[in-house]
N, C-alpha and C positions, 0 to 999 in steps of 0.2 A: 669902538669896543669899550663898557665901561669897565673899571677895574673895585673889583671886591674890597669893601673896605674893611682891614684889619683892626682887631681890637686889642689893646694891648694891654697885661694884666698890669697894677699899679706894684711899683717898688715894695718893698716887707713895711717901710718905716712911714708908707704911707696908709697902709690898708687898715688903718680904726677910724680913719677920718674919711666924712661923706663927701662928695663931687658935687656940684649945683653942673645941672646944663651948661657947658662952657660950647664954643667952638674950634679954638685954636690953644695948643700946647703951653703958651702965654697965660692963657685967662681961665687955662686949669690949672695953673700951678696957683694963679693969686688968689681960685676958690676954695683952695683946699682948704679947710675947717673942722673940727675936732666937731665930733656928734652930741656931745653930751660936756655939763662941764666936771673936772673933777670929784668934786663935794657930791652931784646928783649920784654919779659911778661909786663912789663910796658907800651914798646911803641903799643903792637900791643891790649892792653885792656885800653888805653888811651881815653877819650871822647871828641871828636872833637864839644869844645864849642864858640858859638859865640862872635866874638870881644864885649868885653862892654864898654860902652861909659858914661859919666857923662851923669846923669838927669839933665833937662832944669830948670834954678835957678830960674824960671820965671811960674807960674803954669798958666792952661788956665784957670783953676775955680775960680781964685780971691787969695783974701788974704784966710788964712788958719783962724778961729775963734781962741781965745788966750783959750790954754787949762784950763780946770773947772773942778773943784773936780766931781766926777762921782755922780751922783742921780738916785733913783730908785722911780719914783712915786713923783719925788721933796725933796725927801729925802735923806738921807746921808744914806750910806751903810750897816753904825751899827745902825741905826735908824731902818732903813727896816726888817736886820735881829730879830731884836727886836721884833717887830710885826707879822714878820712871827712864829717866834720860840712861841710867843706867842697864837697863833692863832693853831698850829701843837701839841702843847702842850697839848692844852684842847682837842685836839679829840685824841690822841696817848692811852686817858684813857679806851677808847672802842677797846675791844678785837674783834679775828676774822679780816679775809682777808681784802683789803681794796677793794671797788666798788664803782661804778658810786655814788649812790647817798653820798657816804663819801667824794666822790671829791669835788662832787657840794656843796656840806656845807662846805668844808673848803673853796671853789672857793668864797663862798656868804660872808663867814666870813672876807676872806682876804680882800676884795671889798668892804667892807663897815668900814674896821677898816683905810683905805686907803683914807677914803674920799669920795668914789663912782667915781673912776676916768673913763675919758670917752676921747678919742681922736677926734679930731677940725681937718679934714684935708682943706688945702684952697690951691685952683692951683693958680697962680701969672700970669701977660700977657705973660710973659716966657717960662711958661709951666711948672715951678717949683713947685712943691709941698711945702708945710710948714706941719708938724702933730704939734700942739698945744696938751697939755695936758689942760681937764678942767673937773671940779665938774660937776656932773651928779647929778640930782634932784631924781633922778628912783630909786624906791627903792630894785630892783631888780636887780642881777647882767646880765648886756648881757649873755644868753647861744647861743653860735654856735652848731647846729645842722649839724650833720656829716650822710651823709650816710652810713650805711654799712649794706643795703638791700644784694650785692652783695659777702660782705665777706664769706669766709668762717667758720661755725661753730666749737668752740672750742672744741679742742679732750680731752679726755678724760685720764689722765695720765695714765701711764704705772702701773698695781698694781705688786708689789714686790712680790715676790713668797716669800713661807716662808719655809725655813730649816729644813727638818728633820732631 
């Protein structure tokens, strides 16, 4: 009876390097040999990038405004987070998932601890826009109304079998 001869896949830290015809486990280990040499592998996975050229020192947009400490709402950064943490804080104490109307009270809370801000956009002869930030008299925060007649309904999780 003959016996089927098995092929065996080559080790991870062998498989970029080619085999010569060997016959015994000896005279393929001493064949082993890298296919290609480094420098070839370099030049032919090399990516042919475009000449780069200095940027024009000269911008078409004008002077560049001198940079300002970042504000959020007219505010300084730790100012903001202050009032947010503030405002996340006092609803964090109601248990249960969070939903729409938890958003929109913390959305109302945040908006009115803020000032009631409201954006001023004005187009210039230009064509340029300006957005101004300004107080808002409304005592109500804007809500955007989103469709999603067309969405798909929320499935329903997977329930976990349980272990016998």
């Amino acid at each position: 009876m003959r016996r089927s001869r098995r092929t065996r896949t080559l080790p991870a830290h062998l498989r970029d390097f080619l085999l010569e015809s060997v016959s015994s486990v000896e005279e393929r280990a001493a064949a082993v040999r890298p296919d290609t040499s480094l420098e070839e592998k370099h030049l032919r996975n090399a990516a042919a990038l475009p000449d780069l050229r200095p940027a024009a020192t000269v911008s078409s947009v004008g002077e560049c405004p001198k940079e300002e400490p970042l504000s959020i709402h007219g505010r300084s950064v730790e100012d903001f987070q202050h009032i947010y943490h503030s405002v996340m804080g006092s609803t964090k104490k109601r248990r249960g998932r969070y939903n729409l109307e938890q958003g929109l009270e913390i959305k109302q809370q945040l908006w009115e601890k803020l000032d009631r801000p409201a954006l001023l956009e004005t187009e210039q002869p230009d064509g340029r826009v300006f957005i101004t930030e300004v107080r808002s008299g409304s005592s109500i925060a804007p809500q955007i109304l989103v469709d999603i007649s067309k969405e798909p309904l929320p499935r329903e999780p997977r329930r976990k079998k349980a272990r016998h």
